[in-house]
C-alpha positions as semicolon CSV with decimal commas, in nm:
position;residue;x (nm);y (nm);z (nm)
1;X;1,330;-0,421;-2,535
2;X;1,034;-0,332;-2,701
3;X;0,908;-0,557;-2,980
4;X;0,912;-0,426;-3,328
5;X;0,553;-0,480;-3,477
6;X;0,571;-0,709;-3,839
7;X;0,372;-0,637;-4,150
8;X;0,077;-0,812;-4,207
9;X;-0,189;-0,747;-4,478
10;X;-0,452;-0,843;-4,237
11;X;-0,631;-0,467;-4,244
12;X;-0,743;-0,568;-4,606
13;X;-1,067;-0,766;-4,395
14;X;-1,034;-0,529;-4,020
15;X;-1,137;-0,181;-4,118
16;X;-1,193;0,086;-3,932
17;X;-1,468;-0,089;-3,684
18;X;-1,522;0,206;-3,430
19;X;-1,917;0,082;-3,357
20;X;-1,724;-0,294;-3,297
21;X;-1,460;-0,174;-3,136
22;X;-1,702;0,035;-2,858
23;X;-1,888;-0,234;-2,810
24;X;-1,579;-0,474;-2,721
25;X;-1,421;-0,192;-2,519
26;X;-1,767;-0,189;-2,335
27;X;-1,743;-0,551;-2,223
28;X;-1,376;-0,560;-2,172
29;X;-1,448;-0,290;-1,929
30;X;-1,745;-0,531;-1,791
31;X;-1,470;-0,762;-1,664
32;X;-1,556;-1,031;-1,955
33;X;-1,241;-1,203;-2,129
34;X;-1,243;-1,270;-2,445
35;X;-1,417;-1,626;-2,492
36;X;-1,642;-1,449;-2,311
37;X;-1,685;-1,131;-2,546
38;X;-1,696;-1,337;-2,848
39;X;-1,985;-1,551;-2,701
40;X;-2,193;-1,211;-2,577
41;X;-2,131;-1,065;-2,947
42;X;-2,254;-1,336;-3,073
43;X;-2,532;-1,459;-2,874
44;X;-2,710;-1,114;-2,849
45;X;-2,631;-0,999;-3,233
46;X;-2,426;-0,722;-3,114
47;X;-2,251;-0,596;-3,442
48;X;-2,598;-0,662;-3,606
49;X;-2,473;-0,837;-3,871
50;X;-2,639;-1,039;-4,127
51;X;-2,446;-1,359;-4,057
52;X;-2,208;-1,453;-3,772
53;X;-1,888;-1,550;-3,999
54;X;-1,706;-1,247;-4,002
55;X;-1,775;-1,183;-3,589
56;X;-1,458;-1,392;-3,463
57;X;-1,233;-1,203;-3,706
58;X;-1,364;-0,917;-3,622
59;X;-1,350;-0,921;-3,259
60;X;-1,007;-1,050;-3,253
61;X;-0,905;-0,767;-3,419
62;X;-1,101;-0,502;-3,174
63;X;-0,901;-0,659;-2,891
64;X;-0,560;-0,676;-3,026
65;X;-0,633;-0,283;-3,105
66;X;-0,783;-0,256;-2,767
67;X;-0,472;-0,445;-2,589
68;X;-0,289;-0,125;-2,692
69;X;-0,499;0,096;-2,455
70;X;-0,542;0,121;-2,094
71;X;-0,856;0,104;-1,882
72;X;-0,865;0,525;-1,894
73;X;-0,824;0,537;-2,251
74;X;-1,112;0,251;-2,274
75;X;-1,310;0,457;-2,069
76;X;-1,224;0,754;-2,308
77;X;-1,300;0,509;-2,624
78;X;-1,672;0,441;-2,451
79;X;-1,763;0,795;-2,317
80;X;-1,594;1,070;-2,551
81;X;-1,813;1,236;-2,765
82;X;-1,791;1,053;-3,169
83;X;-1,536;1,322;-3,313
84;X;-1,273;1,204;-3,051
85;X;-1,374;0,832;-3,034
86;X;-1,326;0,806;-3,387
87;X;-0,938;0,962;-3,312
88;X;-0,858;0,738;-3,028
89;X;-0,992;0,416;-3,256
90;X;-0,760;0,511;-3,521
91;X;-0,498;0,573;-3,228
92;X;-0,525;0,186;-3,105
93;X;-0,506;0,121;-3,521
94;X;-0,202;0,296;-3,540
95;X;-0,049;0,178;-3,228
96;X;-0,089;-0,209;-3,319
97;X;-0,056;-0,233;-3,645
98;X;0,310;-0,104;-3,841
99;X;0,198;-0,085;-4,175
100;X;-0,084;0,194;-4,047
101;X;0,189;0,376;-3,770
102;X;0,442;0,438;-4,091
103;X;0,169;0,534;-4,320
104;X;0,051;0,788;-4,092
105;X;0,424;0,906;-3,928
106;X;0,575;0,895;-4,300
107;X;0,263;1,032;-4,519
108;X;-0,020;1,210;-4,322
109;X;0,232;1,351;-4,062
110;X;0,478;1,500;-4,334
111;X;0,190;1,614;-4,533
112;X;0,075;1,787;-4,213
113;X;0,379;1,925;-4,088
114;X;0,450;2,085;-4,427
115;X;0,097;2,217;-4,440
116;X;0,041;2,043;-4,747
117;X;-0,298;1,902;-4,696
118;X;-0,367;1,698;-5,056
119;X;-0,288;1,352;-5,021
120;X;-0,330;1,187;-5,353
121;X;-0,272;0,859;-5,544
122;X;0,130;0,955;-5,606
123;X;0,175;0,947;-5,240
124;X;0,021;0,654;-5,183
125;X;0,199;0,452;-5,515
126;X;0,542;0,637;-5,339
127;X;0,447;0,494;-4,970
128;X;0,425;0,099;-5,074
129;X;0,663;0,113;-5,362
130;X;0,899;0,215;-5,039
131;X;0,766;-0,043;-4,860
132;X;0,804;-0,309;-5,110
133;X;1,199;-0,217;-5,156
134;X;1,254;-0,201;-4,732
135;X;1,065;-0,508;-4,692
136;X;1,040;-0,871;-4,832
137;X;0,714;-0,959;-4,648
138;X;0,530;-0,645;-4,815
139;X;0,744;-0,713;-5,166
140;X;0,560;-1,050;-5,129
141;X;0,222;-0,911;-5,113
142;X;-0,015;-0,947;-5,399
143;X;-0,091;-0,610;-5,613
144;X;-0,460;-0,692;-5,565
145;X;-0,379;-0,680;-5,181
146;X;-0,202;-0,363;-5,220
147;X;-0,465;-0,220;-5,390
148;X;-0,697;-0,364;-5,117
149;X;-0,496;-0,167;-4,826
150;X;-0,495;0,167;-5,003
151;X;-0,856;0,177;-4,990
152;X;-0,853;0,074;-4,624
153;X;-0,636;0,310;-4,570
154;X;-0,786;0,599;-4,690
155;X;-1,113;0,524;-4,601
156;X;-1,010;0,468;-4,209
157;X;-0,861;0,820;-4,200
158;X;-1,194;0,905;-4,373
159;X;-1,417;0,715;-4,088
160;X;-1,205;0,932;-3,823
161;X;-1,239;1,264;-3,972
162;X;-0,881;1,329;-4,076
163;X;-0,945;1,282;-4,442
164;X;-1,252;1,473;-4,658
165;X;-1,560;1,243;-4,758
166;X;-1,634;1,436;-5,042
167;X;-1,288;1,443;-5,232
168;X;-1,151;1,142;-5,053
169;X;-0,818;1,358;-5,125
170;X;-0,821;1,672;-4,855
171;X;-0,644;1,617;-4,536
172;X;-0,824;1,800;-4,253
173;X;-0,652;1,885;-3,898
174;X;-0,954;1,706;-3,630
175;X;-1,082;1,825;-3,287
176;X;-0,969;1,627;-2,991
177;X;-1,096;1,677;-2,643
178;X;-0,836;1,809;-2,419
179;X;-0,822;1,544;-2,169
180;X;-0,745;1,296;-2,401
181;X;-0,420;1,497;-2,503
182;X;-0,313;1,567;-2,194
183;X;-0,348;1,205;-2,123
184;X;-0,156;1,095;-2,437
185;X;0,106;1,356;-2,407
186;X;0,166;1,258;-2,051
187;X;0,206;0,938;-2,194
188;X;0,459;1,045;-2,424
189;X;0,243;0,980;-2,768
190;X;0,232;1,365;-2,868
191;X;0,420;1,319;-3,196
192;X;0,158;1,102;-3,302
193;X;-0,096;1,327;-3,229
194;X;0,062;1,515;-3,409
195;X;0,143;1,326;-3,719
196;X;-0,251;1,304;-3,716
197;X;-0,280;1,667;-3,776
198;X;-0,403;1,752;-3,371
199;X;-0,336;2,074;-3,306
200;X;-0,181;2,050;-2,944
């Protein structure tokens, strides 16, 4: 049976990462495990941060996104030009974490599949409002953290394309290269691709 994914507010500190992320994927693919990656990322100032207290956090939240993909779609992750990267980071987002899957099935894929391409504050007040009522881990969450995810939120689908920079309120329908479709609709995934506005 497959294991239904809890809420957790934990995106409010593990945005979108794609530059973190690729470099984890890189030494995952290496054959390092993950006491491993943590020491190379920090020992050789990988993320090229200013301090190293945010690196563990970080990393453990590349690999539980990573954990989501196999070794072709890592490959994919490392070698695929940015514009599709960027779409198969958000994928592994999506994929391990239920508070981002819903937001994109229930908001960005309706909006899509209507054709209605604004996305604005009423739809995201609508989404947790609905949340809070379903669920008594999200109707515990502070409104400051609510607040918090929101702008995570929007600013990941802005970091992979789907959303417009300038505006911060346009959806837009993104490129993805066509062996990376075939390989997630072969995996049976297309109606996410789809709720991400990829035109298959």
């Amino acid at each position: 049976m497959k294991k239904t994914l809890k809420y957790n507010a934990s995106l409010t500190g593990e945005p979108f990462l794609f530059y973190e992320t690729r470099q984890v994927a890189r030494l995952k693919l290496n054959g390092l495990n993950d006491k491993e990656i943590l020491e190379e990322v920090i020992n050789n100032n990988l993320f090229q941060y200013a301090t190293e207290k945010s690196i563990p956090k970080r990393v453990r939240a590349a690999l539980k996104r990573l954990q989501v993909l196999d070794e072709n779609m890592l490959q994919y992750l490392l070698e695929k030009p940015s514009e599709t990267a960027k779409i198969i980071n958000l994928y592994a987002i999506v994929k391990s974490n239920r508070l981002v899957m819903e937001f994109v099935n229930e908001v960005v894929g309706e909006k899509f599949a209507a054709n209605n391409l604004a996305l604005d504050k009423k739809d995201m007040n609508e989404f947790f409002l609905e949340k809070r009522e379903q669920s008594e881990d999200v109707a515990r969450w502070r409104d400051d953290t609510i607040k918090k995810l929101k702008q995570v939120l929007l600013r990941m689908l802005t970091e992979a394309g789907i959303l417009d920079d300038r505006d911060g309120c346009t959806l837009h329908r993104p490129g993805l290269d066509t062996d990376v479709i075939r390989y997630i609709e072969a995996a049976g995934e297309l109606a996410l691709l789809k709720s991400l506005g990829i035109t298959i």
